[in-house]
C-alpha positions in Angstrom: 28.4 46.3 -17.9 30.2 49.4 -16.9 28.7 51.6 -19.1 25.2 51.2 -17.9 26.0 53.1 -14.4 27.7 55.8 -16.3 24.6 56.0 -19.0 22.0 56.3 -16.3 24.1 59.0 -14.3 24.4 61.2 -17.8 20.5 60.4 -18.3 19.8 62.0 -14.6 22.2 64.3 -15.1 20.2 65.7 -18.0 17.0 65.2 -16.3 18.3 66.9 -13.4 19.3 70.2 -15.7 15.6 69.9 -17.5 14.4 70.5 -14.2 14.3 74.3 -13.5 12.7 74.7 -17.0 9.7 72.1 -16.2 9.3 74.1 -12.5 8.9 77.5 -14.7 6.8 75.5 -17.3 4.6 74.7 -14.5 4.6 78.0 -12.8 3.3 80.3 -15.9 1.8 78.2 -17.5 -0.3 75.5 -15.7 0.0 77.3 -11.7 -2.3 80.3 -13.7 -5.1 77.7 -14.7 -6.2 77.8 -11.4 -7.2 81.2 -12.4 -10.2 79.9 -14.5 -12.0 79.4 -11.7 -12.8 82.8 -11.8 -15.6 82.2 -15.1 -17.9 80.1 -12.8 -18.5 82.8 -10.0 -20.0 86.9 -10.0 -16.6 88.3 -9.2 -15.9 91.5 -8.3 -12.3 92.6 -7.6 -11.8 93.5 -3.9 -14.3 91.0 -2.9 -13.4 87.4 -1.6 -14.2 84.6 -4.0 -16.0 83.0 -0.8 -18.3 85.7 -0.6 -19.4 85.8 -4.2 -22.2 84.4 -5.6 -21.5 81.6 -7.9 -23.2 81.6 -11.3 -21.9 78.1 -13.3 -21.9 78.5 -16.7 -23.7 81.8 -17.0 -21.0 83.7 -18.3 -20.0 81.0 -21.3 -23.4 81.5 -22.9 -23.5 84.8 -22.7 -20.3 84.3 -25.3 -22.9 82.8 -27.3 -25.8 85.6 -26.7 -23.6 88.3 -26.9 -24.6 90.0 -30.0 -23.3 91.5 -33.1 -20.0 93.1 -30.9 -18.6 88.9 -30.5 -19.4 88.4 -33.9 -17.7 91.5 -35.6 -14.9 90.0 -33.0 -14.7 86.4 -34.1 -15.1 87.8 -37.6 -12.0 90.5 -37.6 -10.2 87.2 -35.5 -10.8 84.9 -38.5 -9.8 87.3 -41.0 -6.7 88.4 -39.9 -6.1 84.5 -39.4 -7.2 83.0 -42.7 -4.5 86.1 -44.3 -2.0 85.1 -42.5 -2.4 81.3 -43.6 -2.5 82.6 -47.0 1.0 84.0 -46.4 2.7 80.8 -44.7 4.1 80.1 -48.2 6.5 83.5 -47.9 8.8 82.1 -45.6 9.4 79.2 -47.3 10.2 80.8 -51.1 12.4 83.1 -49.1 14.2 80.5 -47.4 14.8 78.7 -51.0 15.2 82.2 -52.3 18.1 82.7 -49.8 19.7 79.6 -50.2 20.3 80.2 -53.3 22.8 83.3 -53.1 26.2 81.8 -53.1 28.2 84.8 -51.6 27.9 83.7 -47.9 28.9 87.9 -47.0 25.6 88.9 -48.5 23.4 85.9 -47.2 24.2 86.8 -43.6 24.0 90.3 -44.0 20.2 89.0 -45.6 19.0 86.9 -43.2 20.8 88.6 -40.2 18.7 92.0 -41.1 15.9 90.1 -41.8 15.6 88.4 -38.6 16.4 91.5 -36.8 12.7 92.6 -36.8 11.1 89.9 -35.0 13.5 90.8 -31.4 12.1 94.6 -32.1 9.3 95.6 -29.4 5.7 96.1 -30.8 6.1 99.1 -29.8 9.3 100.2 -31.6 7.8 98.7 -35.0 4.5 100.9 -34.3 6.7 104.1 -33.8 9.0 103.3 -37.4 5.8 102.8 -38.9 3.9 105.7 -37.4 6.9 107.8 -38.5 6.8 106.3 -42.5 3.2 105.7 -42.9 1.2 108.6 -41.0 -0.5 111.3 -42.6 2.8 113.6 -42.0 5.5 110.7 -42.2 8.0 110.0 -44.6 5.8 108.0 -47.6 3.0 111.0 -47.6 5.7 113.5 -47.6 7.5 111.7 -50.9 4.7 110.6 -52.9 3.6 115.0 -52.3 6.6 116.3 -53.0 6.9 114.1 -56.3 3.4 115.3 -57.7 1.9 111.4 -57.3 -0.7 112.4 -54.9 -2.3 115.6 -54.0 -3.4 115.1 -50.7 -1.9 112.5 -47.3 -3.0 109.3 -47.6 -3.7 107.7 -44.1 -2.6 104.1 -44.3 -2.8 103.4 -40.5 -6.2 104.8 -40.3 -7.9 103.0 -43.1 -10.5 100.9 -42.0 -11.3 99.5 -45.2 -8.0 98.0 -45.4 -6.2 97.6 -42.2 -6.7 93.8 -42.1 -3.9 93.7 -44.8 -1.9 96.3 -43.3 -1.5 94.5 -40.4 -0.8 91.6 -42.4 1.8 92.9 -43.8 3.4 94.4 -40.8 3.3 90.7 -39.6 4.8 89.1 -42.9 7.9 92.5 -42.7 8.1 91.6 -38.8 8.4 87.8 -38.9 9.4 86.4 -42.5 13.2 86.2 -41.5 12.4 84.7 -38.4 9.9 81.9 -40.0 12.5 81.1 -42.8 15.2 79.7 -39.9 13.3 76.7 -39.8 13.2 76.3 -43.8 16.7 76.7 -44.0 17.3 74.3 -41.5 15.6 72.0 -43.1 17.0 72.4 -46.8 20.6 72.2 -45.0 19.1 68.5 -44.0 18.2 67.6 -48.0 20.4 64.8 -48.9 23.1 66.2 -51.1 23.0 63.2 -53.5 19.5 64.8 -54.9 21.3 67.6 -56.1 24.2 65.8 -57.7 21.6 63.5 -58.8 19.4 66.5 -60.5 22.6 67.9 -61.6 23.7 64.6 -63.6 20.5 64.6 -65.0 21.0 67.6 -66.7 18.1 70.2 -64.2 18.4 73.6 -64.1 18.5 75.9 -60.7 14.4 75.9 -61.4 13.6 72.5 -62.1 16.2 71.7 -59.5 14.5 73.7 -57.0 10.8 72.6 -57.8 11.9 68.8 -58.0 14.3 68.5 -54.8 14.1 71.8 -52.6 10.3 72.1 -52.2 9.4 68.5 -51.6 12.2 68.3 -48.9 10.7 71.5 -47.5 7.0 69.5 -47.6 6.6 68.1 -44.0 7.9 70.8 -42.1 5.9 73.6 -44.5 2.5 71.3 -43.6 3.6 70.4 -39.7 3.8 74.0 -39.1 0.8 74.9 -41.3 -1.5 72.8 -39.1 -0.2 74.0 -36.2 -1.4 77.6 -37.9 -4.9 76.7 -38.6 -5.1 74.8 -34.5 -3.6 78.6 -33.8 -6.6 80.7 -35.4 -8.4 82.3 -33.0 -5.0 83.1 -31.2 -3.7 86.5 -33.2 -1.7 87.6 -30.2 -2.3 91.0 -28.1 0.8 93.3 -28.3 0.4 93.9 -32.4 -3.0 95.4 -32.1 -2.9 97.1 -28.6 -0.2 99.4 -30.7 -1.7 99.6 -33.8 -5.6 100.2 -32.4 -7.3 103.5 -33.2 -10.6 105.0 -32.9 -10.1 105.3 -37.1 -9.5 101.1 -36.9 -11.1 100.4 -33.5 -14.0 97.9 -35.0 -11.7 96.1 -37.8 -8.6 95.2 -35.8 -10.5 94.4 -32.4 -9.5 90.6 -32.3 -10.4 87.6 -29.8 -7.2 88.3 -27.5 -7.5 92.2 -27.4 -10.9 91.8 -26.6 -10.1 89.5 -23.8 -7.8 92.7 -22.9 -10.4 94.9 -23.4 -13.4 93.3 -21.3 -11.0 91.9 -18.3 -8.7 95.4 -17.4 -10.5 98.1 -19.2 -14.2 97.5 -17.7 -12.9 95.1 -14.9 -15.3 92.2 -15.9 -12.6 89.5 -15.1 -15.7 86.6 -14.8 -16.7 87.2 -18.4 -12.8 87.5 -19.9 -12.1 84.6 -18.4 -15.2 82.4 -19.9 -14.1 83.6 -23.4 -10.3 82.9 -22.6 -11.3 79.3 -21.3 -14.0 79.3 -24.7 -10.8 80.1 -27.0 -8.5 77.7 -25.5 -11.3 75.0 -25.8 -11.9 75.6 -29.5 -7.9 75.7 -30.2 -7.5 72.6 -28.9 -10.3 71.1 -29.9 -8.4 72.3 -33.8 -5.4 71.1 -32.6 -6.3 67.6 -32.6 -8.3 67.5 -35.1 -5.3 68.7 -37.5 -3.9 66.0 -36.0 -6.4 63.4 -36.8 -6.1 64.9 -40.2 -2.5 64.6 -40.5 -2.5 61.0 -39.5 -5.1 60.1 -42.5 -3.5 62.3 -44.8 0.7 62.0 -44.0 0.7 59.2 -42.0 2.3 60.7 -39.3 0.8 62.7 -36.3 2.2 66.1 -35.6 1.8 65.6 -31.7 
């Protein structure tokens, strides 16, 4: 009986120090919601939302009506999305990949150098790339001076193929970063499988493809459903560095053009009907990847 005073003064305790974190939870990222009011009136900065006309849901089909520009949008959106769903597997072989180096020196230095990338600045990564990979940088320079090509190849300003330059700028910026989770969850295999596998006379292969990967199963489809709820969400900072006049109408996605339409041309009351419009659609696929995970896993993912 004297432990149930003590147990509900550690639980408010610990409620208590969850606190601060809820408050800024709340402040950036519930206090801004208010924020969509904005979409529903004619708002011009500088004047007072009480003196501006209010329009309903004008601005939301004009998303719809807006022409080829939303669809090359939604299309460059979709397409950097579906690639990088098609490299969510990367992560995880490098995880097993990793796991399976016994020196422990060389795994840290591995995954420490690795992760390293992901705490750069968008803005550092453009630079090292700008530096490697421009028409002067260190790749054109090699590949000239060793009679492979003739003339500078301008990787950054390809058009044709910056959606998988970009992809692979993410893949190089995050991989180390996305395989923490993996190798957390292969440390939390049972380790009777292995000796189990290993009595049974498996190699490293068929001990990898008959314990390793089906332990690594429910986290690899968790956070690939959370992926697909997350496709019209690309983020901003990658492509505000890497955009180009060259690259301008292939790596304009959905957030950048938010950017774009709210601060560059000031039209706040149409940047906010497509930021409300996104945030609809992704949750609207977030719980339906949930639905689909409770028919197929039996087992809901929020």
């Amino acid at each position: 009986m004297r432990n149930k005073p003590m147990l509900a003064k550690s639980r408010l305790n610990l409620l208590l120090m969850a606190v601060p974190f809820l408050v800024l939870v709340f402040i950036f990222n519930y206090l801004p919601l208010f924020g969509w009011v904005y979409a529903f009136f004619d708002y011009k900065p500088g004047i007072p939302l009480s003196r501006t006309e209010f329009v309903g849901l004008k601005f939301f089909t004009l998303t719809f009506h807006d022409g080829g520009e939303m669809l090359n949008v939604l299309k460059n959106t979709l397409a950097m999305s579906f690639l990088g769903i098609a490299t969510t597997p990367l992560p995880l072989i490098f995880a097993i990949l990793l796991s399976e180096v016994k020196s422990g020196k060389f795994k840290r230095f591995v995954q420490t150098t690795t992760t390293l990338p992901n705490f750069i600045s968008w803005f550092i990564v453009f630079s090292l790339f700008f530096s490697i990979f421009s028409v002067e940088g260190l790749f054109n320079t090699l590949l000239i001076k060793l009679h492979i090509i003739s003339e500078p190849t301008n990787i950054l300003g390809n058009r044709e193929a910056v959606w998988y330059v970009q992809t692979a700028v993410s893949v190089w910026k995050g991989i180390g970063w996305g395989a923490i989770i993996y190798l957390a969850a292969i440390a939390g295999i049972d380790q009777e499988l292995y000796d189990a596998a290993k009595v049974d006379g498996a190699g490293r292969f068929q001990t990898i493809m008959n314990v390793t990967v089906p332990g690594l199963m429910p986290t690899y489809i968790v956070l690939l459903l959370l992926g697909i709820s997350n496709m019209l969400s690309n983020g901003f900072d990658q492509y505000f560095v890497f955009h180009n006049p060259l690259v301008a109408e292939k790596i304009e996605v959905l957030d950048y053009y938010v950017y774009r339409i709210g601060i560059a041309t000031n039209d706040y009351a149409y940047a906010t009907a497509i930021g409300i419009s996104k945030t609809v659609v992704s949750i609207t696929l977030l719980f339906t990847v949930n639905f689909i995970s409770k028919k197929v896993r039996g087992e809901s993912i929020i």
